[in-house]
N, C-alpha and C positions, 0 to 999 in steps of 0.2 A: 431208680427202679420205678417202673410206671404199672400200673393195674387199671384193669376196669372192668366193673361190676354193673350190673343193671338195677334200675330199681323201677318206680312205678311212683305220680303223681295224678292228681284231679284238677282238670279247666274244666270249671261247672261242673257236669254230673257226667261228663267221662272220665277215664283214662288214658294215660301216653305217658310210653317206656321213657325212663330218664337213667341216661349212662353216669355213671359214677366215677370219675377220671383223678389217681390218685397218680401222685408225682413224691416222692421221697430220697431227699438231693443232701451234698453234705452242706452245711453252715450253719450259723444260729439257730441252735432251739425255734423251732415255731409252728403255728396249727390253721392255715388258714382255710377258708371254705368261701368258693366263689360260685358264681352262677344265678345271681336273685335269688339269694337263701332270704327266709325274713328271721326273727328274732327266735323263733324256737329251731330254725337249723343252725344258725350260729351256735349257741349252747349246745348243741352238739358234742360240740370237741371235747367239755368238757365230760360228759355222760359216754366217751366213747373212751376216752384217756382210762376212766376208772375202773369202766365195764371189763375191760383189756387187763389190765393190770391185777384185777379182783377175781380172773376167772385163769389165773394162771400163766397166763402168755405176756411179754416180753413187750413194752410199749417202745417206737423208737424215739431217741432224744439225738433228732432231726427236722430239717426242716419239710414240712408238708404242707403239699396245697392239692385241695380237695375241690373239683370242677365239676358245678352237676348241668350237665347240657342234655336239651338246649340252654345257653346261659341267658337267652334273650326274654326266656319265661319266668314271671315271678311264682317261686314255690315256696309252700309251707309245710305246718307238721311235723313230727317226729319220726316220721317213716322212714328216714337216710340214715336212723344211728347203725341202723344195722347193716347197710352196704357199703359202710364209709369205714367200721370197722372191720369186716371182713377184708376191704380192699387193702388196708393197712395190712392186714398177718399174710396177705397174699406178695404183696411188696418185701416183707421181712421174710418169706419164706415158711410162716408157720404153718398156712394153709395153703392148700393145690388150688390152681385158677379155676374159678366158676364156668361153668359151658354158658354163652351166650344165647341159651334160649330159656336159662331162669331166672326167674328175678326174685330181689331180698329186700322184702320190707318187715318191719320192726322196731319200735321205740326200748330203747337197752335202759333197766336200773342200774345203779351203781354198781350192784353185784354180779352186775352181769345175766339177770334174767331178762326176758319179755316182756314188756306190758302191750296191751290191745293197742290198735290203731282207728282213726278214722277211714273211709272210702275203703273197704277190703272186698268188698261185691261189686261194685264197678269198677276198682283196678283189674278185677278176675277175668269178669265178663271180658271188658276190654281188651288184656290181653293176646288174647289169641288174633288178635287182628295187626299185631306185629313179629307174629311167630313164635310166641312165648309158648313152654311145651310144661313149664314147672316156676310154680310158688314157693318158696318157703318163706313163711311170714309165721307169728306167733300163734300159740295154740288156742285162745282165746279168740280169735276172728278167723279159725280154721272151717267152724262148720257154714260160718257165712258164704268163706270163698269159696267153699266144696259146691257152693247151689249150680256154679258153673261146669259144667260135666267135662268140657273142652280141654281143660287145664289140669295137670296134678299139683295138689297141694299137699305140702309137707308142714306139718306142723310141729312145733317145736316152744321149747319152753328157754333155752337158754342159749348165750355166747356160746356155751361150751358144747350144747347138743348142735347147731350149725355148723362148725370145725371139724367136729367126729364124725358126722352125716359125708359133709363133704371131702374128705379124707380116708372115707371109707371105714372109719373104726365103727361104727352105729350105724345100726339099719333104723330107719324109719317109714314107716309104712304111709302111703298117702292117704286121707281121711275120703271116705266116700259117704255120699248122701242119697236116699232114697225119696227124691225129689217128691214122688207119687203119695207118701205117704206124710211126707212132710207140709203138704201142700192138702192140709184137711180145712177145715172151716171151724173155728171155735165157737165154742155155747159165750153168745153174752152174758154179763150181770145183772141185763137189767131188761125188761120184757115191756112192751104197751099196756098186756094185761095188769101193769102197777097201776096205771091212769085210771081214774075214776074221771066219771064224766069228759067233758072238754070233749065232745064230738066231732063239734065242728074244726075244734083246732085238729084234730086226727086225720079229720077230712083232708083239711090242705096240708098236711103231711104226707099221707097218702098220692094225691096230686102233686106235689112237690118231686117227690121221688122217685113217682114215675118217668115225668117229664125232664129231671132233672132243674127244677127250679130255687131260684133262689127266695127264703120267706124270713118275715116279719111278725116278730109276735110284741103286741103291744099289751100289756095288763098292770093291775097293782100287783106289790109284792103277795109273794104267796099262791099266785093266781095256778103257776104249776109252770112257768114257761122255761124252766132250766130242766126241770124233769123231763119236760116233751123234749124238747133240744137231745137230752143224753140218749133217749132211746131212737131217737131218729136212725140210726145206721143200721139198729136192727131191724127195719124193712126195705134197708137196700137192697140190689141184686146181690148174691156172691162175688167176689173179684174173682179174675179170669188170671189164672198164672202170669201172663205177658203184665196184665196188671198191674197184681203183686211181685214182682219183680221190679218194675218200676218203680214202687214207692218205695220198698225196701232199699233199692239206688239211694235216693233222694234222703233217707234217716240215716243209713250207713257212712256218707257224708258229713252229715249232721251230727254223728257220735250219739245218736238217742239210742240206739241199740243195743239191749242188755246180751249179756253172753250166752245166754239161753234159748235165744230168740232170734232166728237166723231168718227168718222169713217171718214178714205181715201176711198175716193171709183173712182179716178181718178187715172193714173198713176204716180207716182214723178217724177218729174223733178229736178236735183241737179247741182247748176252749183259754185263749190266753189272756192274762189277766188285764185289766182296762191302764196299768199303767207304761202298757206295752212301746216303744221305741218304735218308728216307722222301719227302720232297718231288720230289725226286728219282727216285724209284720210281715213286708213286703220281701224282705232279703237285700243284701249290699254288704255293705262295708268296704273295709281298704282293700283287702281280696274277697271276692263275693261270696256269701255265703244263701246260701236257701232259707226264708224266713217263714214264717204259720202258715202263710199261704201256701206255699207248698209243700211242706212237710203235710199238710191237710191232703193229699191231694189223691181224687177218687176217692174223696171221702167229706167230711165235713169241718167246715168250719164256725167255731160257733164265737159269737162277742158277746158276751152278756155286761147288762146296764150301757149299752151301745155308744148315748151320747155322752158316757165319761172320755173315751178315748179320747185321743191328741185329733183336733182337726185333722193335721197333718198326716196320719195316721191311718184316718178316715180315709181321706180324698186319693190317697195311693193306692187305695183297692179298686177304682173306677177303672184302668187298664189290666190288671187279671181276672176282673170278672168280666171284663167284656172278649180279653184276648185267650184267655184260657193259658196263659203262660205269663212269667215275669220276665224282663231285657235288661239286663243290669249294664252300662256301658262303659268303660275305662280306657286310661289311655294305650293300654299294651294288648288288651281282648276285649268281648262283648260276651257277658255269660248269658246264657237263657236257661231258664226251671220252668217245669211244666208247676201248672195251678188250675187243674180243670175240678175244682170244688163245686161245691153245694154250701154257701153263705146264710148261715141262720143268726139275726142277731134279735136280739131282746132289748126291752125300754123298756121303761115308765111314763106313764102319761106326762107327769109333769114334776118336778122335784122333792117331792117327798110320796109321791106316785100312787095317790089316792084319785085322783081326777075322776070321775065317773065312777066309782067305786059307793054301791048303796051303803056299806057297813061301814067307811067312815067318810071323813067330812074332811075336804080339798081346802088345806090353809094356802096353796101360794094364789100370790097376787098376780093378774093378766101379764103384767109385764115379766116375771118370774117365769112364768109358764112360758112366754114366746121365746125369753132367750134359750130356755134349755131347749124346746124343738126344733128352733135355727140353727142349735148345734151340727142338726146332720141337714147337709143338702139337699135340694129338689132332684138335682143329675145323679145322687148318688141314690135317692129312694128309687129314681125309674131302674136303676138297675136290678130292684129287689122284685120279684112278680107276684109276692103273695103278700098281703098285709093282712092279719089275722089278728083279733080281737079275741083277747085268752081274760075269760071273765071269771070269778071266785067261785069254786064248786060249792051246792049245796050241800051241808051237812049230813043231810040223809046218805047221798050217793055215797059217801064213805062206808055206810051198812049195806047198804045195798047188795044183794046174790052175784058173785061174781062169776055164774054159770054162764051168760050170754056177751061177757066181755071178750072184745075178738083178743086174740095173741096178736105178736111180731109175727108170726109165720105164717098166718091168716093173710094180715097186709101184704107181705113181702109178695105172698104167691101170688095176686092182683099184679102187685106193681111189674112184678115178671114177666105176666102175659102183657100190660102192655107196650113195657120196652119193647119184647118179642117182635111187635105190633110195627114200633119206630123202626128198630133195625133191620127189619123185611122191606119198608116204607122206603130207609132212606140208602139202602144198599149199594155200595159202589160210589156214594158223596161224600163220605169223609163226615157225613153227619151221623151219630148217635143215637141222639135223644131229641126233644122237640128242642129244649131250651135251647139248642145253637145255632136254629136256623135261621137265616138274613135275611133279608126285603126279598133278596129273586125269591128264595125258595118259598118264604110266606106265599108268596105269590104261587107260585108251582103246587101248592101241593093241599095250599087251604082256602075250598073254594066256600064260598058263603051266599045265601039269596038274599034275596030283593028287602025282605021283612026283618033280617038278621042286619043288614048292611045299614039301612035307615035306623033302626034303634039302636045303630055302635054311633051312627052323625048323631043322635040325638045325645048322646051319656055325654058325646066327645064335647059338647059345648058346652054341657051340664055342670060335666066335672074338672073340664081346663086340660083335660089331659094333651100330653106331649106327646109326640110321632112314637116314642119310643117305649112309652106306655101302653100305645093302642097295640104298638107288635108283642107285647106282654101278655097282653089281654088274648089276644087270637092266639100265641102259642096257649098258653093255659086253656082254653078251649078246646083247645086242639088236643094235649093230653087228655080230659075230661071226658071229650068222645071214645080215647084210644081205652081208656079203663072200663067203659060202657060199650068196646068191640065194635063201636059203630063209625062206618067209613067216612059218614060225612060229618060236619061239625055242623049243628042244628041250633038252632034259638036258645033254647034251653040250655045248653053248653056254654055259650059265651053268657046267659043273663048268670050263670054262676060264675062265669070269672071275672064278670065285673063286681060282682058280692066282694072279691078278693081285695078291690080298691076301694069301692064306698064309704064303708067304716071310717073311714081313718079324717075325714073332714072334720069329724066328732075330735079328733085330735093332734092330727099332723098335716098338713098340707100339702099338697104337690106342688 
């Protein structure tokens, strides 16, 4: 007796339908599952043998061989207990054949209930682009799939409610979602108006966000540089649906998704711990998975105490911050994940991170001090555009009237007009924000006089800067005017974005 059922897998951050091809023949006892299962589709057998058996229905003591095609693709996950066991009572007769335009995903407990799955928003979406017209997947990842409108989703808590559904004894209703309403913007925890003082660090947060730039806060402990860090998202733009859709893909995958929470609709904030694994970071493994970087993504990512990280670590962010994506390569596919972040990481001057600090007094010795800032590269600091000096608030500002401190919402609405600004600017280029623009467009679109040109030849010999610092510098200029409304980029615009590099001579080098 042969059956087949459809199911649903993830390469990278889509989906494609996988047939479920059950074969149940007479001779030895046996449970086989082919097709590039990895280690939790083999165990299968076992979780489908008891689900079956513990929800009343009739398991066969025959031989079966369970074929998930394409066989040529490696899959994982738990998603096939529940189409490997349907396809089984289908073969036995217990259950009427599936119609070929549904598909059944679910991880089966012993008992025969549901547990959630990973990828349920990107199998959904996907869906409908090989004719899929119905879901039934568990109730726990039902409101996620519903964000897709194209699809009906049946949601369902057990072996025994998919049998009865499909058989007709139990009606089940498809879960519908009211996208418009679910798609609100949430109040953050935490506001700028926390910040006392730190002006100028707010400044190039502001500039940062606008332009989309990536920044650098150097201070001693305490000075506030994790604080500024967490609130940074609340003066991003709002995310735009297509957006948030996208990154909700990208977590869905990733199982970071609580059951509650069917759509991001706030910015991410990612701040992972310095003992972090480059895979880890960057994303890979044996079948690729999406790492900080993009799980960060149209949002932030933040590294604090920067040069603990693993070099290795380090040095793997140099092609998603420049490419806006990660390219994971294998011998059977080539994954790609978007990584279009905003990179904020934090340091200390020098290892015990007093270095310049008036209130206390810098014990390491010069050579102390040089290994730990050799930790991060000269090619990896050019990719950062802001290096910002976060020095220890005075005491007083803590009393201080906190009448004339601006809010997030204050900021935000700047930074709005001048994105506004960019994407009227750069319309129909595939460009955004300033932070992505190349050498043509540098060129295209930021012009500079005579008196601004000769004081950037002058900095440029001053400070050693590289090719790709100087395009740092004129893009930050370039936002600097677009928050000042003004069309041209003037003197005064670029001598602040070089303030942005100065500093750091005092302690990091280019």
């Amino acid at each position: 007796m042969l059956s087949i059922t459809k199911s649903m897998a993830i390469l990278g951050i889509d989906g494609y339908v996988v047939d479920v091809e059950i074969d149940i023949s007479n001779g030895l006892p046996a449970f086989d599952i082919v097709g590039l299962g990895d280690t939790e589709i083999k165990e299968s057998r076992d979780r489908v043998r008891a689900a079956i058996k513990n929800s009343g229905y009739e398991f066969p003591v025959k031989k079966i061989t369970v074929n998930l095609a394409p066989a040529n693709t490696k899959k994982e996950g738990t998603s096939f207990d529940l189409p490997i066991a349907v396809g089984i009572l289908i073969c036995t007769g217990q259950v009427k054949p599936v119609d070929n335009d549904t598909v059944l995903l679910g991880e089966l407990s012993l008992d025969g209930s549901l547990r959630p799955i990973k990828g349920a928003l990107p199998m959904a979406m996907d869906a409908r682009l090989y004719g899929i017209k119905r879901i039934i997947l568990p109730y726990a990842n039902a409101k996620e799939a519903a964000i897709t409108k194209d699809v009906e989703v049946i949601p369902v808590k057990s072996l025994k409610d998919v049998v009865d559904y499909i058989n007709g004894i139990k009606v089940i209703d498809s879960i519908k979602i009211d996208i418009d309403e679910l798609f609100k913007r949430k109040n953050y925890d935490v506001d700028f108006s926390d910040v006392k003082g730190q002006e100028n660090a707010k400044r190039a947060f502001e500039i940062a966000a606008a332009g989309g730039h990536n920044v650098m806060l150097v201070g001693p402990p305490g000075s506030g540089k994790t604080m500024l860090a967490r609130r940074f998202p609340t003066i991003l733009p709002e995310m735009t649906l297509e957006e948030a859709l996208e990154v909700t893909k990208i977590h869905s995958i990733a199982g970071t998704l609580s059951e509650d929470v069917s759509l991001l609709t706030n910015r991410v904030f990612r701040a992972p711990h310095h003992t972090i694994s480059t895979v880890s970071l960057v994303g890979g493994g044996r079948i690729p998975k999406p790492g900080e970087v993009s799980l960060a993504h149209y949002g932030v990512l933040f590294l604090d105490e920067f040069p603990e990280f693993r070099r290795d670590a380090i040095e793997a962010l140099r092609q998603p911050l420049e490419d806006e994506c990660v390219t994971i390569s294998r011998v059977n596919a080539t994954f790609t994940y978007p990584a279009k972040v905003i990179l904020i990481v934090a340091l200390n001057p020098c290892p015990c991170g007093y270095l310049g600090d008036d209130t206390h007094e810098c014990r390491c010795t010069p050579n102390e001090i040089r290994r730990y800032q050799n930790k991060i590269s000269g090619p990896l600091l050019d990719r950062i555009d802001l290096h910002v000096e976060v020095n220890r608030v005075d005491k007083q500002k803590y009393f201080d009237d906190d009448a004339n401190v601006e809010t997030s919402e204050m900021i935000r609405n700047r930074v709005k007009k001048a994105r506004e600004i960019q994407l009227k600017r750069y319309k129909g280029s595939g460009i955004f924000f300033n932070s992505q623009l190349n050498n043509n467009m540098i060129k295209k679109y930021i012009k500079l006089d005579k008196k601004t040109t000769d004081m950037i030849k002058e900095y440029f010999d001053t400070l050693g800067l590289s090719a790709r610092a100087y395009n740092k510098i004129v893009k930050l200029a370039r936002t600097i005017a677009d928050l000042e409304g003004s069309h041209d980029v003037k003197y005064e615009h670029v001598v602040e974005a070089f303030q942005y590099r100065n500093f750091n001579n005092k302690y990091i080098s280019n």
